[in-house]
C-alpha positions as CSV (number, residue, x, y, z in Angstrom):
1,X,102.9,161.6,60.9
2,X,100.1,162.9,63.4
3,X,98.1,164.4,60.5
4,X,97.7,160.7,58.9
5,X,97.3,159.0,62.0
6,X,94.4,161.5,62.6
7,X,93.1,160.3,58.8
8,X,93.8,156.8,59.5
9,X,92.0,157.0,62.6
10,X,89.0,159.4,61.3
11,X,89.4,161.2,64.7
12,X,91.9,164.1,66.3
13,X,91.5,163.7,69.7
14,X,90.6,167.3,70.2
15,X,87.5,169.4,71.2
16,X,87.6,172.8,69.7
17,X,85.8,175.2,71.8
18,X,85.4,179.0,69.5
19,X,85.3,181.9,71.4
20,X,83.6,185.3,70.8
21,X,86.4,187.1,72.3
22,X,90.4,187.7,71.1
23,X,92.1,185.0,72.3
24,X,94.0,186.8,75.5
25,X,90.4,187.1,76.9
26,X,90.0,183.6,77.8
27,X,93.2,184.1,79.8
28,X,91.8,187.6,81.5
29,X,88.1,187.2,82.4
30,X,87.8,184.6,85.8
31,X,84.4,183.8,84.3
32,X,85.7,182.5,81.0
33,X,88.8,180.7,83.2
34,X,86.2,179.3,85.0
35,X,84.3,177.7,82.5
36,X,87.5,176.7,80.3
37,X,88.9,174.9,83.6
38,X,85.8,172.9,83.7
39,X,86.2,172.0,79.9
40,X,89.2,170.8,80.4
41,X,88.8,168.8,83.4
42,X,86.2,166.6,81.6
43,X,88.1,166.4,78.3
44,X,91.4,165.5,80.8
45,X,89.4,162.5,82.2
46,X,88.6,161.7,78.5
47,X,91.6,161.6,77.5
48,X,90.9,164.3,74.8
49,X,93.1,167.6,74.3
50,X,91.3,171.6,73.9
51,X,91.8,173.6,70.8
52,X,90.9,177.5,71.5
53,X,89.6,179.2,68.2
54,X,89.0,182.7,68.7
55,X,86.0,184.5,65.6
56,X,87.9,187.1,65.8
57,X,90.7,185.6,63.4
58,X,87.8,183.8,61.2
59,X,87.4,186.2,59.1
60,X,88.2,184.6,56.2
61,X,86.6,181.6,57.1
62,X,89.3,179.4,57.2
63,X,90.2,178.7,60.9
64,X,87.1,176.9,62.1
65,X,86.7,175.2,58.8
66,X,90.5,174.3,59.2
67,X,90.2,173.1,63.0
68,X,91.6,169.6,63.3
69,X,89.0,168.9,65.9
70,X,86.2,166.1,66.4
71,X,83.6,168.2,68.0
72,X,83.2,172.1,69.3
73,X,81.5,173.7,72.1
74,X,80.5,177.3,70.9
75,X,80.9,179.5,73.9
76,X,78.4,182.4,74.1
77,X,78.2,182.8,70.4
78,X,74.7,184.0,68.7
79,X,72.9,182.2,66.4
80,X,73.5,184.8,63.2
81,X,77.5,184.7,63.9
82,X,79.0,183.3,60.9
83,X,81.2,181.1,62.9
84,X,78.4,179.5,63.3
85,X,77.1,178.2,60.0
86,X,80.9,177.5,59.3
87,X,81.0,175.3,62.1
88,X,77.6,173.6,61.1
89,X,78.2,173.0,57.6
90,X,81.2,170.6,59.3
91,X,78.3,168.4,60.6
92,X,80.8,167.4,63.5
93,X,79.3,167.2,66.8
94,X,78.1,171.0,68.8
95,X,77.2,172.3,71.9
96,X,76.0,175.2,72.7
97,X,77.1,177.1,75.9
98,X,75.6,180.8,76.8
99,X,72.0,182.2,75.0
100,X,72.6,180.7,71.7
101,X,69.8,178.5,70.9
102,X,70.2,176.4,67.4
103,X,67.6,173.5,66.7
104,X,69.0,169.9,67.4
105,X,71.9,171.5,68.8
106,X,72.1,170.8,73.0
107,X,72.8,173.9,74.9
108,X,74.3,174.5,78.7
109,X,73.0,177.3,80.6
110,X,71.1,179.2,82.9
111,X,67.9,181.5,81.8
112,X,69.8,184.9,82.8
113,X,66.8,187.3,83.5
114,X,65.3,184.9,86.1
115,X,68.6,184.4,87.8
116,X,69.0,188.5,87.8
117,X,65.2,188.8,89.0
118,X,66.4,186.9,92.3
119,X,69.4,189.5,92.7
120,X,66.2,192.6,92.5
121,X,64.2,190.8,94.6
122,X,66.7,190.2,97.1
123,X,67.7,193.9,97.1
124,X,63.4,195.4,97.0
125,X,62.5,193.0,99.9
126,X,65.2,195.1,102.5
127,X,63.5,198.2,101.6
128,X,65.9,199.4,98.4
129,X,64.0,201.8,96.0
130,X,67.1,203.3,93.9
131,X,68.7,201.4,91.9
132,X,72.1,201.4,89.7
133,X,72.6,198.4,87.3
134,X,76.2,198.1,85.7
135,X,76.4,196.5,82.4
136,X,79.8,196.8,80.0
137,X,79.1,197.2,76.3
138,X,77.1,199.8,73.8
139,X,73.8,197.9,74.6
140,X,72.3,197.7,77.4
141,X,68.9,196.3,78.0
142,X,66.7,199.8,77.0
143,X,63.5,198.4,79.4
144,X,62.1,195.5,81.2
145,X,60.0,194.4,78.4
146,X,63.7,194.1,76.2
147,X,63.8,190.5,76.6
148,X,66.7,189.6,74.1
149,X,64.3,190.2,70.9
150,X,66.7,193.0,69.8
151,X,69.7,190.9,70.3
152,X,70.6,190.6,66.4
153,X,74.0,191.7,65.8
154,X,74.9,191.9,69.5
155,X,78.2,190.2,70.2
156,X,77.8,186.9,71.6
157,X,79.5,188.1,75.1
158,X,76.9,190.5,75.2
159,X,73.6,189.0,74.9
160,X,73.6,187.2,78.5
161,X,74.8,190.9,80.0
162,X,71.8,192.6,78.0
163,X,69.0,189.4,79.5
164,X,70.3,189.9,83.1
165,X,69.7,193.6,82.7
166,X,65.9,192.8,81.4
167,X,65.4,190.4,83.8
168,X,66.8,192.7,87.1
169,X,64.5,195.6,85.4
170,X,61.5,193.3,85.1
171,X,61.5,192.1,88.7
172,X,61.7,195.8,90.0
173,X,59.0,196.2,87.8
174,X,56.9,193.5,89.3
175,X,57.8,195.2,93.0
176,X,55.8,198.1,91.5
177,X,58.9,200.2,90.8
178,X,59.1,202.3,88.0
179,X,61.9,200.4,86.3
180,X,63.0,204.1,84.3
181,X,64.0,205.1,87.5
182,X,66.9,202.8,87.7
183,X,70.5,203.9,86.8
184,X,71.9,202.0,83.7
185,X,75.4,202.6,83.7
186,X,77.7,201.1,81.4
187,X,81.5,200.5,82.0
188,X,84.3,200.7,79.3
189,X,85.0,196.8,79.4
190,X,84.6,193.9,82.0
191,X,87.1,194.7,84.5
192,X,87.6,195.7,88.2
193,X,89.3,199.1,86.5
194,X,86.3,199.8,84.2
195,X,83.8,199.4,87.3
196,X,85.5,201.4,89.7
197,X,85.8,204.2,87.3
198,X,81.9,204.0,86.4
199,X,80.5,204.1,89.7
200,X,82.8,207.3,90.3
201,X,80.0,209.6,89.0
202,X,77.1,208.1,91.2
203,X,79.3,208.7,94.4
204,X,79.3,212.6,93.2
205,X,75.9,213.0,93.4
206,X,73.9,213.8,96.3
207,X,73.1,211.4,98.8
208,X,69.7,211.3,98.6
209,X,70.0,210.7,94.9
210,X,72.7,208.4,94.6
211,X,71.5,204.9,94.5
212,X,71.2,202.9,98.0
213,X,71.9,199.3,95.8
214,X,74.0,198.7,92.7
215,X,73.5,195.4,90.8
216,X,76.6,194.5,88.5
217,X,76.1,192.1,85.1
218,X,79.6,190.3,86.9
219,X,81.6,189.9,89.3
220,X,84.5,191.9,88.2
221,X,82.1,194.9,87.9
222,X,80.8,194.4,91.1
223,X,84.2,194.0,92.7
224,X,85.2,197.0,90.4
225,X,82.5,198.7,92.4
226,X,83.6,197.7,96.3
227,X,86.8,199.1,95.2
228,X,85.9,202.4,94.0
229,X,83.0,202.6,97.1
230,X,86.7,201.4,99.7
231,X,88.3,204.2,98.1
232,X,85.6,207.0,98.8
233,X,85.1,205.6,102.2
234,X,80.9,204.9,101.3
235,X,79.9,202.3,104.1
236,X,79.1,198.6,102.0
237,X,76.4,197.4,103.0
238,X,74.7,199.8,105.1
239,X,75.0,202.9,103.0
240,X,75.2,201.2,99.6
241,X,74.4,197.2,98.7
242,X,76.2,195.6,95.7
243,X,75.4,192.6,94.3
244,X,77.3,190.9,91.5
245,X,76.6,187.8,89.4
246,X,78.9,184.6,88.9
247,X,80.5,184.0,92.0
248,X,84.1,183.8,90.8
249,X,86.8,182.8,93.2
250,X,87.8,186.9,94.4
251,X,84.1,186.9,95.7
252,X,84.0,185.4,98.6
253,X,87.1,186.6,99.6
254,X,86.5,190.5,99.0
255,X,86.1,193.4,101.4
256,X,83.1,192.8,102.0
257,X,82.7,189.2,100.7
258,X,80.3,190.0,97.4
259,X,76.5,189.2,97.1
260,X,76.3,187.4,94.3
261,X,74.0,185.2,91.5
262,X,76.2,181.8,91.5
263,X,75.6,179.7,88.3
264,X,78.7,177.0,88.5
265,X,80.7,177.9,85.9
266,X,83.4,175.4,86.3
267,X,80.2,172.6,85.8
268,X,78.8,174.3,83.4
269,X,82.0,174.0,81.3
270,X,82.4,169.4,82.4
271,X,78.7,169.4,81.2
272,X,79.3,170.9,77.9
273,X,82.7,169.3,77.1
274,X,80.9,165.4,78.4
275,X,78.2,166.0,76.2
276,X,80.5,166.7,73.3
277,X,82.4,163.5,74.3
278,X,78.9,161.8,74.6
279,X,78.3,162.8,71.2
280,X,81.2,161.7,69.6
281,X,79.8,158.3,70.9
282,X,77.2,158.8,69.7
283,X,74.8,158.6,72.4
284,X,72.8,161.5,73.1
285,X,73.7,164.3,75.1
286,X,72.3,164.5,78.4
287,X,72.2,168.0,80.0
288,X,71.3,168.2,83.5
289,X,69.5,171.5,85.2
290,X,71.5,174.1,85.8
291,X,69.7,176.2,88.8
292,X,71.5,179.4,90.0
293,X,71.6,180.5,92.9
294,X,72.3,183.6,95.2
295,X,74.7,183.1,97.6
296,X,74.3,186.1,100.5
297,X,77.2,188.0,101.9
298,X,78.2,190.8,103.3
299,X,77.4,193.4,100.4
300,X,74.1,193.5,100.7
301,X,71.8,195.0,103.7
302,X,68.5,196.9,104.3
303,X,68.5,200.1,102.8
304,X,69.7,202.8,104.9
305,X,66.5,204.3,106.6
306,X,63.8,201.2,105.5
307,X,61.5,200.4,108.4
């Protein structure tokens, strides 16, 4: 019987990893894909199986306490989910992977409003003054001071979105832009559909109002973007710049190839899953730098008109 050879040997053989999201979402959003497929790929080479637990059917408590599972990465929960007190009262090996930051617990990733300050900067130094930044969600970063203090009761998914926005607003503030002057715009979900039909109202307006550079929380919205700006035949890059943050596989090959803040996903999910497996052998975790990076392509330009 698998259940008593699990007893017998005190261990399953499987690495849980609890998702914020209903389950069909890790199968939807290329970021998530990405990051699973890295999970995987170390647990593979481990010889260790993946158990997907979405919150969203936890709310009687009983599927993360049930998990037959050795260890869990928590992907881009928060720290007041209660997921995640259910998950530490197991006293099983965690990791942390997103902003949620628990003491003794190790975490994997990237300090979001510095990686979106290098997307601002890249579009202020080319002469960009308006701005658009597209977000998905009913939260949006409110100003560039709103560095995740108000993130209490934000979904989990959201709280990264909501430090990019901070960090982009807080780097144009820097540049001596009046960060109230940039367009926050949020789309109906993360999805090329949802970003197209956002942007739709900024192409209405004016050209001398509408924004010359549009920075997008993801990928998918920034894509969502190049497909809407395709579609009203609006020049990309030299009449609008997008820039998008990820780099998911459909960037590089867009029309134009998309701008955009890489953070290595697909590493980002072998770190966390090898220091889970570290843990369960019990040796510490070790959690290398994650740096991203902007990768330039051809999204981005000099604002029309700039010297």
């Amino acid at each position: 019987d698998p259940a008593a050879r699990s007893l017998r040997r005190g261990r399953a053989g499987t690495v849980g990893v609890l998702l914020t999201e209903r389950l069909p979402y890790a199968f939807a959003d290329p970021g998530m894909l990405a990051f699973l497929h890295g999970v995987a790929t170390e647990l593979a080479d481990a010889g260790q199986a993946l158990l997907l637990v979405p919150t969203e059917s936890n709310a009687a408590h009983a599927l993360v306490r049930n998990a037959v599972v050795d260890g869990f990465v928590l992907a881009s929960l928060t720290p007041d989910d209660p997921a995640v007190a259910d998950i530490l009262s197991r006293r099983l090996p965690v990791v942390t992977w997103g902003q949620a930051k628990l003491p003794d617990v190790p975490r994997v990733g990237i300090d979001n409003a510095r990686a979106a300050a290098k997307a601002a900067r890249h579009l202020v130094d080319p002469g960009h003054r308006r701005f658009a930044v597209f977000t998905f969600g009913s939260r949006p970063a409110s100003s560039a001071a709103d560095d995740g203090l108000g993130d209490v009761g934000v979904p989990g998914n959201q709280v990264a979105m909501r430090h990019r926005v901070a960090g982009f607003l807080r780097a144009v503030r820097d540049a001596g832009i009046d960060p109230t002057t940039v367009v926050q715009v949020g789309a109906a979900a993360n999805s090329r559909t949802a970003g197209a039909a956002a942007v739709n109202e900024l192409f209405a307006l004016p050209a001398k109002r509408r924004p010359t550079a549009i920075f997008a929380v993801t990928d998918v919205l920034a894509l969502g973007v190049l497909d809407a700006a395709a579609k009203a035949r609006i020049d990309v890059p030299h009449k609008l710049s997008v820039v998008g943050f990820d780099d998911i596989g459909e960037a590089a090959a867009s029309t134009p190839p998309l701008t955009t803040v890489s953070q290595s996903l697909f590493d980002q999910g072998r770190v966390a899953a090898r220091a889970v497996i570290d843990l369960l052998a019990g040796n510490a975790a070790v959690l290398p730098r994650i740096t991203p990076e902007l990768i330039v392509r051809g999204s981005t330009a000099r604002s029309p008109g700039a010297a």
